[in-house]
SERO-4910 file (N, C-alpha, C, O; in steps of 0.05 Angstrom, whole numbers):
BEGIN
 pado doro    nc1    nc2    nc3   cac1   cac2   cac3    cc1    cc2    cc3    oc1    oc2    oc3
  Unk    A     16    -24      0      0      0      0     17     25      0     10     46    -12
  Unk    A     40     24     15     50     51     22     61     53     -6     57     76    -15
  Unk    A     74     39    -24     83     40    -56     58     49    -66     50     72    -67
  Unk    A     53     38    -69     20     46    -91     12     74    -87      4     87   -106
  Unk    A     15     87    -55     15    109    -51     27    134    -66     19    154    -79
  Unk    A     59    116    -54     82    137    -68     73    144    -92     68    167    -96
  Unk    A     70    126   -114     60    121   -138     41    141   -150     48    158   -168
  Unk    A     15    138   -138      5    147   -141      7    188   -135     -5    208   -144
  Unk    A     26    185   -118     32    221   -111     45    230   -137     40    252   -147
  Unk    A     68    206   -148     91    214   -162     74    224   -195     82    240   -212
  Unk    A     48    205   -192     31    208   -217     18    237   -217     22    253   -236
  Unk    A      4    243   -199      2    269   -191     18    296   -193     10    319   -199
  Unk    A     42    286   -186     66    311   -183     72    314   -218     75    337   -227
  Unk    A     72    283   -239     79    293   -264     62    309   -272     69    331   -283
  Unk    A     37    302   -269      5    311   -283      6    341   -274      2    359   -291
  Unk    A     11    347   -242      8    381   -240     32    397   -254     32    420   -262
  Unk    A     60    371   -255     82    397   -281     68    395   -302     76    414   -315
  Unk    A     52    383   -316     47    380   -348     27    400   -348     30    419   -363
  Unk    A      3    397   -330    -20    431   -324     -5    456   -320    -12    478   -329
  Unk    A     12    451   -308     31    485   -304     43    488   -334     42    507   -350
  Unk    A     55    463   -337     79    471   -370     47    471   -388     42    495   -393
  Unk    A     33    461   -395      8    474   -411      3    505   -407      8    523   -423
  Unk    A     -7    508   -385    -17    541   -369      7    561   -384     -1    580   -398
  Unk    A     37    555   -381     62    575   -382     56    567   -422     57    588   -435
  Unk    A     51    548   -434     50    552   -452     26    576   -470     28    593   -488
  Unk    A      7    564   -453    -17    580   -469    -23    609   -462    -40    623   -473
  Unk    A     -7    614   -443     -1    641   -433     24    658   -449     25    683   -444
  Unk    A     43    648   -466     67    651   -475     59    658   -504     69    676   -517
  Unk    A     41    642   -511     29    637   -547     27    660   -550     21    677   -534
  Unk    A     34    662   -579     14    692   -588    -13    686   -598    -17    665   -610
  Unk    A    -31    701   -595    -63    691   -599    -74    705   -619    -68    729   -620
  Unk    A    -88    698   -633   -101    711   -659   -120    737   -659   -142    740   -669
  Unk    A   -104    752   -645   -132    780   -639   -114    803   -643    -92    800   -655
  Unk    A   -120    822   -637   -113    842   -636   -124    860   -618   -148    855   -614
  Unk    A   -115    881   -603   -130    902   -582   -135    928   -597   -120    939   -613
  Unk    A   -166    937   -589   -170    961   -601   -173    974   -581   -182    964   -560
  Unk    A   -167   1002   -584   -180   1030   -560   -193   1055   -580   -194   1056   -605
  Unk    A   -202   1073   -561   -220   1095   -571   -185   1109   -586   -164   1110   -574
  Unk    A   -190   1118   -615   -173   1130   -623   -185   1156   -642   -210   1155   -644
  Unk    A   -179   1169   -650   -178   1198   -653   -205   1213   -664   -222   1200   -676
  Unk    A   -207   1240   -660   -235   1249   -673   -233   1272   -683   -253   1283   -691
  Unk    A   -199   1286   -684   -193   1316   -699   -203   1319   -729   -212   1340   -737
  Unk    A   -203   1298   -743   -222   1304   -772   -244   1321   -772   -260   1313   -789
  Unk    A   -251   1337   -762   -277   1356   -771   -284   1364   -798   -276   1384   -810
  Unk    A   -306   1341   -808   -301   1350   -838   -305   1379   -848   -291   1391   -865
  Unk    A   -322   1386   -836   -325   1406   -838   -308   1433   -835   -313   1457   -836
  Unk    A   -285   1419   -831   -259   1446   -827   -235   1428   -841   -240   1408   -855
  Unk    A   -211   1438   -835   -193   1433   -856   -174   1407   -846   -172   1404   -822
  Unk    A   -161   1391   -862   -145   1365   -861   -115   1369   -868   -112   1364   -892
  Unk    A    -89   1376   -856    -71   1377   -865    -58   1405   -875    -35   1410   -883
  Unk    A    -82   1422   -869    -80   1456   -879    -98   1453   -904    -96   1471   -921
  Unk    A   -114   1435   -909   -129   1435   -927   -157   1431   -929   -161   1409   -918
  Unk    A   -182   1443   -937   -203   1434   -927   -212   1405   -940   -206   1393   -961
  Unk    A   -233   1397   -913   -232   1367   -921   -255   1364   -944   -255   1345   -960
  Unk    A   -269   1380   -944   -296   1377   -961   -284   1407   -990   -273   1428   -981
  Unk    A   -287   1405  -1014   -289   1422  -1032   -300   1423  -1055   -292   1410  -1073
  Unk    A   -323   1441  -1058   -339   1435  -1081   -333   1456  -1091   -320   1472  -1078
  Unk    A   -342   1460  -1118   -347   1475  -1131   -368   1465  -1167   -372   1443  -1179
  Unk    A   -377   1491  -1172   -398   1486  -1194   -422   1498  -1176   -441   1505  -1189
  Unk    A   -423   1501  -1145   -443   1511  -1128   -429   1529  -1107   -406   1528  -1098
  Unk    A   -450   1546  -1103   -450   1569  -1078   -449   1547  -1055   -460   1525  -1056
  Unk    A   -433   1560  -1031   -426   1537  -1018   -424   1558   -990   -413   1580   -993
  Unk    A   -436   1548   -958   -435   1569   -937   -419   1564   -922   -407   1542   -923
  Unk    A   -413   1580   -908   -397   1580   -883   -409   1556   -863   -432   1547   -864
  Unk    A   -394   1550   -849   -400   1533   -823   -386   1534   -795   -362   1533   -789
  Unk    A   -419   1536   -771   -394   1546   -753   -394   1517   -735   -375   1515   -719
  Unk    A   -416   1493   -735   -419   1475   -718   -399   1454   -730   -390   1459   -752
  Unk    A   -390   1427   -715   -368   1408   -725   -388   1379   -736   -413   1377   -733
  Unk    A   -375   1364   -746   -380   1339   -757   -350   1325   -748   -329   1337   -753
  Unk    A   -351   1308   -740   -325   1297   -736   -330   1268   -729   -345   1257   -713
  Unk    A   -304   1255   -755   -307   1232   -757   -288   1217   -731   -270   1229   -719
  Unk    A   -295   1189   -726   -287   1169   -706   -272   1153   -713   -270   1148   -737
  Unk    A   -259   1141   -696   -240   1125   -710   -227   1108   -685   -227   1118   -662
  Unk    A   -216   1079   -692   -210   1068   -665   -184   1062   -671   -179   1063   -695
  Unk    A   -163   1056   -653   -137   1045   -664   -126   1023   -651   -123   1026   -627
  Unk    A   -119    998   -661   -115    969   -663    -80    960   -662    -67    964   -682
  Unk    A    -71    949   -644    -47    936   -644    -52    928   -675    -74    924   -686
  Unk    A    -23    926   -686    -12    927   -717    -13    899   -717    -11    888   -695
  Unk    A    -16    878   -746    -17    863   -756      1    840   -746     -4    816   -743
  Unk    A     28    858   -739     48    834   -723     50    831   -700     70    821   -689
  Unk    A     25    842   -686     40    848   -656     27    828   -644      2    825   -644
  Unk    A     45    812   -630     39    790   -612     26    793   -590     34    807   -571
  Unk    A      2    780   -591    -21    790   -570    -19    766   -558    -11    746   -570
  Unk    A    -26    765   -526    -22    744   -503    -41    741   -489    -57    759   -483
  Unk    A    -42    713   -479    -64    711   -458    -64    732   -441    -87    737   -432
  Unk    A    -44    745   -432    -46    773   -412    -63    788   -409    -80    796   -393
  Unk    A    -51    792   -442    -64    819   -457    -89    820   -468    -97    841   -479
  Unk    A   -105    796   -467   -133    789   -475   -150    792   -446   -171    805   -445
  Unk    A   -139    778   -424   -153    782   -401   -145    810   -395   -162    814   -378
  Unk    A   -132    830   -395   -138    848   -378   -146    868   -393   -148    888   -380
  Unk    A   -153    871   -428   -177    880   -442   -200    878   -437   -217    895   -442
  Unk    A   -203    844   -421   -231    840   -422   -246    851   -398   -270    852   -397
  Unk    A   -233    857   -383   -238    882   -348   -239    904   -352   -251    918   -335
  Unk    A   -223    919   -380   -224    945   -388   -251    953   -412   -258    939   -431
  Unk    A   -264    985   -399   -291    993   -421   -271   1005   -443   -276   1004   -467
  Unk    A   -244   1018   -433   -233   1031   -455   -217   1018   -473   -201   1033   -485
  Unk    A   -218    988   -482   -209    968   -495   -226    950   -500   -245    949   -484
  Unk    A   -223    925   -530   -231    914   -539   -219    896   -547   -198    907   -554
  Unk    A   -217    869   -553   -213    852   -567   -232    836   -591   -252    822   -590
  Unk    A   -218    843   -609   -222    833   -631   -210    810   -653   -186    804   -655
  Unk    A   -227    801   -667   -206    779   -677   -193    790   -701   -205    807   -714
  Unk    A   -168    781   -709   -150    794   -722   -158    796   -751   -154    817   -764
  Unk    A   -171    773   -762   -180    784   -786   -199    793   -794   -212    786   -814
  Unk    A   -206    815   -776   -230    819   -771   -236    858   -775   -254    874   -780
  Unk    A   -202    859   -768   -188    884   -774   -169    877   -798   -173    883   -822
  Unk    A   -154    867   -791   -130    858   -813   -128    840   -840   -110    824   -837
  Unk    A   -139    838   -862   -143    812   -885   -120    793   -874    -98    801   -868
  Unk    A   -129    769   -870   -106    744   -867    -82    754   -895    -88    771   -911
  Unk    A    -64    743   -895    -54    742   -920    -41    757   -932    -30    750   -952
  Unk    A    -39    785   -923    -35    813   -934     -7    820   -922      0    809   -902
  Unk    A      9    838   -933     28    855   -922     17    876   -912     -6    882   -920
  Unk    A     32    893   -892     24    915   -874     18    942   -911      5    964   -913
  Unk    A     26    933   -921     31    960   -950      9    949   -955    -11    964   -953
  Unk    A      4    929   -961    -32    911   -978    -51    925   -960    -68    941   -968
  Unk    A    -48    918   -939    -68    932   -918    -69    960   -918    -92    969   -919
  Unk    A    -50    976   -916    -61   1001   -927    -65   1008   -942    -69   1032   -942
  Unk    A    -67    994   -967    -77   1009   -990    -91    994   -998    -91    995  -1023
  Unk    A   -110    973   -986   -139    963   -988   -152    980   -966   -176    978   -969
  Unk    A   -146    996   -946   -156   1011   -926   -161   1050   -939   -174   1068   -928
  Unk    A   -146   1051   -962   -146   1081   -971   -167   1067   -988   -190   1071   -982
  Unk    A   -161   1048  -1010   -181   1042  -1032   -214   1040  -1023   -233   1045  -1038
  Unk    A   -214   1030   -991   -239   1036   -981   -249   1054   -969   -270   1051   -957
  Unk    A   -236   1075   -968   -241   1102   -956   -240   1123   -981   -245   1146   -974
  Unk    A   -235   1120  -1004   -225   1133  -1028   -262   1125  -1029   -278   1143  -1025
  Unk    A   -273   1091  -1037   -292   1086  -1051   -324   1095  -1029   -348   1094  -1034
  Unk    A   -308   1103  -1006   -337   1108   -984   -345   1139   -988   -367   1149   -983
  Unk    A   -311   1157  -1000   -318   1181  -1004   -336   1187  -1027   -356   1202  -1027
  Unk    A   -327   1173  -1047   -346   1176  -1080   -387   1174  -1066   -407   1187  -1071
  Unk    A   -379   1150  -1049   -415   1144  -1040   -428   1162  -1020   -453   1164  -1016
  Unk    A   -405   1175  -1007   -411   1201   -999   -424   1228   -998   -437   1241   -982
  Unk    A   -410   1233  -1030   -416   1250  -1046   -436   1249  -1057   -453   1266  -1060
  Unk    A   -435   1223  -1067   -463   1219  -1091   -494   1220  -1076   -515   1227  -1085
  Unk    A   -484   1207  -1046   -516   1210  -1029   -521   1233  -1025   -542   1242  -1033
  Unk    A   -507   1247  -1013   -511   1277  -1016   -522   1296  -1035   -542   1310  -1033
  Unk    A   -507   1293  -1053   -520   1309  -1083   -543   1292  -1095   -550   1299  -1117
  Unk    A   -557   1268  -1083   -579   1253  -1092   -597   1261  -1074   -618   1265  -1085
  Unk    A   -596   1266  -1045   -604   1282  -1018   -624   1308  -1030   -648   1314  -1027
  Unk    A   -595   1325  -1046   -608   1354  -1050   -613   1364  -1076   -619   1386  -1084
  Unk    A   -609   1333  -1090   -626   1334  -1116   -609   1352  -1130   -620   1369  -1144
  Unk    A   -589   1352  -1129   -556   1369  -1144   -549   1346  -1161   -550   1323  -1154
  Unk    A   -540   1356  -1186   -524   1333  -1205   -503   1336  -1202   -492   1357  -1197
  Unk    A   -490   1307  -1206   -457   1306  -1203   -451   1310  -1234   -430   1302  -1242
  Unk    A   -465   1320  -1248   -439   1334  -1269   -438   1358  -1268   -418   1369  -1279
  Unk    A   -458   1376  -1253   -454   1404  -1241   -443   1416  -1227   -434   1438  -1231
  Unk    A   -439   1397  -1203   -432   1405  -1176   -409   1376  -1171   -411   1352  -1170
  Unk    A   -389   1396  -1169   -363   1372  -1157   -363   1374  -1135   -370   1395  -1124
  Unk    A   -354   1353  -1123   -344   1344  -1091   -318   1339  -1085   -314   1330  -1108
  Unk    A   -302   1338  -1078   -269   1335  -1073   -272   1331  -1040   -280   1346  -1023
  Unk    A   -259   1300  -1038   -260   1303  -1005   -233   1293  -1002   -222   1275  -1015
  Unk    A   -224   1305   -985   -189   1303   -983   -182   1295   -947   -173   1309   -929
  Unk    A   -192   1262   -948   -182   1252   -927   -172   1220   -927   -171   1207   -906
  Unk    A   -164   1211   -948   -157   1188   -970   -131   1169   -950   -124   1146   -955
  Unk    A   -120   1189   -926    -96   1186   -919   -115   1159   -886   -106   1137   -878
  Unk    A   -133   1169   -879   -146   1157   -862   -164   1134   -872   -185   1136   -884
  Unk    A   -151   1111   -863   -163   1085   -878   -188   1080   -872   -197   1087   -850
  Unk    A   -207   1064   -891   -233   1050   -883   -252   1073   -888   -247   1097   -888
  Unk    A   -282   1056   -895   -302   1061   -904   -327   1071   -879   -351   1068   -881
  Unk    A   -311   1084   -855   -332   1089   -837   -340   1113   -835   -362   1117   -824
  Unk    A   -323   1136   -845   -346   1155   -846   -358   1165   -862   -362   1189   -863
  Unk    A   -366   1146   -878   -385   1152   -898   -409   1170   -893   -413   1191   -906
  Unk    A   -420   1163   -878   -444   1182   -869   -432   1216   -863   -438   1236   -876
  Unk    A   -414   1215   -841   -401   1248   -834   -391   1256   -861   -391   1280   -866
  Unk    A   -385   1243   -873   -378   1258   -894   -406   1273   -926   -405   1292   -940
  Unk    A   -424   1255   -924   -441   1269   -940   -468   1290   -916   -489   1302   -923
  Unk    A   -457   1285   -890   -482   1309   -878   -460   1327   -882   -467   1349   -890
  Unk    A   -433   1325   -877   -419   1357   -884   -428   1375   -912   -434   1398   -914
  Unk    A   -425   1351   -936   -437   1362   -958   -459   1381   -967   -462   1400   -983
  Unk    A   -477   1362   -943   -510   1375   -946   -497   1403   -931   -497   1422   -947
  Unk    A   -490   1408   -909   -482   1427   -890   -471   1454   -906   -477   1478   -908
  Unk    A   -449   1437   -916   -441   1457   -929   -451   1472   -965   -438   1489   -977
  Unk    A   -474   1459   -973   -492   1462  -1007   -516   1479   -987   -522   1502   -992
  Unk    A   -527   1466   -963   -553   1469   -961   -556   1475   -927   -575   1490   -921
  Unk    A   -545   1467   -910   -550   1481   -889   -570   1463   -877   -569   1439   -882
  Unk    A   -595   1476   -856   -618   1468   -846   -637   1471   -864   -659   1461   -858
  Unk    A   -635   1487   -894   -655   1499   -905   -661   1523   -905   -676   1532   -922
  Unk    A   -651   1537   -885   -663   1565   -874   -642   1583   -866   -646   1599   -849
  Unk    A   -622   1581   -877   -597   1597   -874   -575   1587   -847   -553   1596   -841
  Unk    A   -589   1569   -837   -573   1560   -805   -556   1534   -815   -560   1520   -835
  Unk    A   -537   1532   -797   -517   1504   -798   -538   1480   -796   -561   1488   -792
  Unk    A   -536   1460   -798   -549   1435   -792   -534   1423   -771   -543   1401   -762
  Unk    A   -513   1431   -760   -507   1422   -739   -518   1438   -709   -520   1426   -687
  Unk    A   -522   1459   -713   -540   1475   -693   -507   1494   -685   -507   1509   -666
  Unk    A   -490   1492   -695   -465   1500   -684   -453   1483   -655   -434   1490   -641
  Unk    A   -468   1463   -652   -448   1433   -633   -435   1419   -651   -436   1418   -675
  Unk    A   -418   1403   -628   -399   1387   -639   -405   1364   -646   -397   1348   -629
  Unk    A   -418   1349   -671   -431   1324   -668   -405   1300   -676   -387   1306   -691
  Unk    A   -408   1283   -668   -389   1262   -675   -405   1239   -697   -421   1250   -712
  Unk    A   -403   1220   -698   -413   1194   -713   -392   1176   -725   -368   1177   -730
  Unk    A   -417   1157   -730   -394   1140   -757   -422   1120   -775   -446   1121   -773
  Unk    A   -407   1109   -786   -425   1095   -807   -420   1105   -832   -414   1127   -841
  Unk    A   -428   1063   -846   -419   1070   -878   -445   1079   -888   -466   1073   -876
  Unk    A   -447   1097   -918   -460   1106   -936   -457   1089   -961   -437   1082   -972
  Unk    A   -487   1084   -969   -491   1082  -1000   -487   1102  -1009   -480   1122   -996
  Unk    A   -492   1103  -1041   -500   1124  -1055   -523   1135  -1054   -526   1160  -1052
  Unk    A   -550   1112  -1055   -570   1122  -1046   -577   1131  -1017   -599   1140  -1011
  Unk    A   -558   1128  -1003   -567   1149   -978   -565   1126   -945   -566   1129   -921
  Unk    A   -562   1107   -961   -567   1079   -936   -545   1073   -912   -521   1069   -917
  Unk    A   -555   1074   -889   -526   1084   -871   -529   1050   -859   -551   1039   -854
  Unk    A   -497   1035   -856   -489   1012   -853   -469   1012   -831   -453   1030   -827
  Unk    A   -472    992   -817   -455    988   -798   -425    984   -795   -412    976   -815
  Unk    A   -412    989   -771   -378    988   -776   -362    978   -757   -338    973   -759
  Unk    A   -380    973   -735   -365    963   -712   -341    979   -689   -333   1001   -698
  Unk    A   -332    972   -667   -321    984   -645   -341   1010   -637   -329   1029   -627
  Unk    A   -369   1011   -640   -376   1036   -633   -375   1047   -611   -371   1071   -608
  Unk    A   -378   1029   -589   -367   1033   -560   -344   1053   -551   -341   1071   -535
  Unk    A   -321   1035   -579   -299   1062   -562   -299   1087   -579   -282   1105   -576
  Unk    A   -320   1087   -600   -320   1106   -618   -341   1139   -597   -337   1163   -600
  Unk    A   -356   1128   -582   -374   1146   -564   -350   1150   -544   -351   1171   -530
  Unk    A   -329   1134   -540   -319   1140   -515   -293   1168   -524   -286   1185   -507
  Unk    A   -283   1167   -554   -269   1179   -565   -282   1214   -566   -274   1236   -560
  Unk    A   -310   1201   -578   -313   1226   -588   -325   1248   -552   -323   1273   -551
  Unk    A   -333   1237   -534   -328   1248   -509   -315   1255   -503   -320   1272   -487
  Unk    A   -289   1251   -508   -259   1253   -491   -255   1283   -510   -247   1303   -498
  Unk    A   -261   1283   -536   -254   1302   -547   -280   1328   -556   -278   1344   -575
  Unk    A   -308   1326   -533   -315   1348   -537   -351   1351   -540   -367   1367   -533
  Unk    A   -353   1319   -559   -374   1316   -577   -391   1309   -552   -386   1295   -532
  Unk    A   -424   1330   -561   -440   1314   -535   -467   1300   -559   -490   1302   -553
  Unk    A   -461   1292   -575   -480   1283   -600   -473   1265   -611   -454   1271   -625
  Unk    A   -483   1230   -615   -459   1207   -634   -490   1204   -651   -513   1205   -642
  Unk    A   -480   1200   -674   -495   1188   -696   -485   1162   -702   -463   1157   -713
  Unk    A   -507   1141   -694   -491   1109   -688   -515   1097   -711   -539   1102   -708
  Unk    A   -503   1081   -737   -518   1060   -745   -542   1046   -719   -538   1042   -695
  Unk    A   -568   1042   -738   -590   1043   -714   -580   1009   -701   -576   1005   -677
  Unk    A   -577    988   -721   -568    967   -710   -543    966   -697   -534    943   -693
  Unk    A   -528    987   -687   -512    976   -670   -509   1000   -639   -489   1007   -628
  Unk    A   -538   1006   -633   -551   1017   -607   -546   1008   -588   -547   1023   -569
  Unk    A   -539    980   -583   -541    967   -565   -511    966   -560   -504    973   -537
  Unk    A   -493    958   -578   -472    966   -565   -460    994   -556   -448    999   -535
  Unk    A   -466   1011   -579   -463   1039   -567   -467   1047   -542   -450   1059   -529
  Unk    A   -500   1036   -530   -506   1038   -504   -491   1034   -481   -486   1046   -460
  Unk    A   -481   1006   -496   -467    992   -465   -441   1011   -454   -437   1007   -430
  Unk    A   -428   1025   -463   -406   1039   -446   -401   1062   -450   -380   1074   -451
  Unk    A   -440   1075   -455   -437   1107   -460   -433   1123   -442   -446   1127   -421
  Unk    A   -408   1137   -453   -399   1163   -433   -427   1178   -419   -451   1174   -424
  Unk    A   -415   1194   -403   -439   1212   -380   -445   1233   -405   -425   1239   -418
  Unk    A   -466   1241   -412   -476   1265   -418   -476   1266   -451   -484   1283   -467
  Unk    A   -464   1238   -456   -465   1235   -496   -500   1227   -496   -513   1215   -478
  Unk    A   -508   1237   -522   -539   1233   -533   -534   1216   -558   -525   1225   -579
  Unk    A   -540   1191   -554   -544   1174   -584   -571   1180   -600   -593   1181   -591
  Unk    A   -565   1182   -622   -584   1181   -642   -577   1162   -672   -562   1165   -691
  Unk    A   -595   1143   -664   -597   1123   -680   -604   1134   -719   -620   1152   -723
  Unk    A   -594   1125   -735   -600   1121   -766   -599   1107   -778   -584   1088   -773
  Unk    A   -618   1109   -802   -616   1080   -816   -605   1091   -851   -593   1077   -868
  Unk    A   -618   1126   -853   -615   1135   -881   -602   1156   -875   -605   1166   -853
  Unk    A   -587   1166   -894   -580   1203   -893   -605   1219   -891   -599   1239   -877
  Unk    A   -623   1220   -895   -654   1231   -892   -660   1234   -868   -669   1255   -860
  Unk    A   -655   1209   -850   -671   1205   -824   -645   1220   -806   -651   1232   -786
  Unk    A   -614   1218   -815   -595   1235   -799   -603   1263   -809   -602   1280   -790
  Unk    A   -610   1272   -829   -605   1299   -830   -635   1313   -820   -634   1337   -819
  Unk    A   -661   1299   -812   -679   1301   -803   -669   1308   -772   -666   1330   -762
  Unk    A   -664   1281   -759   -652   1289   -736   -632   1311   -729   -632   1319   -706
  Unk    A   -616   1321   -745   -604   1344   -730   -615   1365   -730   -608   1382   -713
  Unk    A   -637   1372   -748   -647   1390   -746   -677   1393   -730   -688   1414   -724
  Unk    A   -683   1372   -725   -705   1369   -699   -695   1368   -673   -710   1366   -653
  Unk    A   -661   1371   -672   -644   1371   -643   -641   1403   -648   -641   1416   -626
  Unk    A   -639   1418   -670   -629   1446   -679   -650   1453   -650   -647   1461   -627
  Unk    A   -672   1444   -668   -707   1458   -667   -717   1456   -638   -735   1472   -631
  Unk    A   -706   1439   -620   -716   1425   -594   -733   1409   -609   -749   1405   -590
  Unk    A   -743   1397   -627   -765   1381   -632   -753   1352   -624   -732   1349   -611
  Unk    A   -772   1329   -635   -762   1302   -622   -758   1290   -638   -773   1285   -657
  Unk    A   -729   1279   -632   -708   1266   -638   -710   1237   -631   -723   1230   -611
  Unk    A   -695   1215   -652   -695   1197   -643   -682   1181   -617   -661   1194   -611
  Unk    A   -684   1162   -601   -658   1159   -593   -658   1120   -592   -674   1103   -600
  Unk    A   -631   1118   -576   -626   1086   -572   -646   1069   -550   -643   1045   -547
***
């Protein structure tokens, strides 16, 4: 008996090194994600990019603007960076972090150069759908009236939407000679059709938390993704849900008006 004992301890003692050497391994691995946080919201389309303005038409009379539009944006550990069991659990305790899965931000397969310039090519093709909802919005033709939007340098197709209410903002206003922003600072994100259809983009969470930090008390959030917006909205931000350019540019000007606005 007292062998069988030993035995049995000695079986034990290998089994808890092989659980620890597993644990030190899967803790050591690099893991297929990547970390995102709330990252920047200085783009005001509505004012200038680089010393340059971000929005420029011409072929049309075009107004001054004194309220902001300002696009969101999140920023993601880079393509090679070895992410760890660590670094996944103590994201998952933090509201100002996210984990995501890597190709989810990143194309499998790609070089860091592939990736950015499948990330301009989709921010080049969200500006064209931009424009075109806009000038379809205010019933302007695009062989009359050009658009030039000069922010090509900031990858991805998410602010499609901020970018054609600046348009309207800046062709057409509220209608009545006033900003459509009411002169606040509104933030948002979401992709644009041409016809006007606003689509979802994901991290909106740290996208409300961004645009707080820098000012905005207004997020314009795709209506399907309310629920996450909700969950880690800053003190004193107002969501307002969209589904069309119509129904956003309705709402800012029923927020201008005090009238009623949608919300989450």
């Amino acid at each position: 008996m007292p062998a069988a004992r030993t035995s049995s301890r000695r079986a034990l003692a290998v089994c808890g090194v092989l659980v620890v050497a597993l644990f030190a391994v899967v803790a050591l691995a690099p893991l297929p994600f990547v970390i995102a946080q709330p990252g920047t919201t200085t783009a005001n389309v509505l004012g200038e990019h680089k010393n340059k303005p971000v929005i420029t038409i011409s072929g049309a009379p075009t107004r001054l603007t004194s309220g902001q539009l300002r696009m969101t944006t999140i920023e993601a550990t880079g393509p090679d960076t070895q992410i760890r069991l660590g670094d996944v659990v103590d994201s998952w305790f933090r509201t100002d972090r996210a984990v995501m899965p890597r190709e989810a931000v990143y194309p499998s397969g790609q070089s860091d150069r592939e990736i950015e310039q499948h990330n301009v090519a989709e921010m080049k093709k969200s500006q064209d759908a931009a424009a075109d909802a806009a000038l379809r919005y205010l019933h302007r033709s695009s062989k009359d009236v050009k658009v030039e939007l000069s922010l090509a340098d900031v990858g991805g197709p998410s602010a499609g939407l901020l970018f054609s209410l600046g348009v309207v903002d800046k062709l057409a206003g509220d209608g009545r000679g006033g900003d459509l922003t009411g002169g606040r600072v509104i933030a948002g994100t979401g992709t644009i059709t041409p016809e006007g259809e606003v689509g979802a983009v994901g991290g909106v969470s740290l996208k409300t938390q961004a645009a707080a930090r820098d000012g905005a008390t207004v997020f314009l959030v795709p209506k399907g993704e309310c629920s996450d917006a909700s969950a880690e909205l800053p003190k004193g931000m107002r969501l307002v849900p969209v589904t069309t350019l119509d129904q956003a540019v309705a709402s800012l000007k029923a927020l201008k008006d005090g009238g009623r606005v949608p919300t989450c």
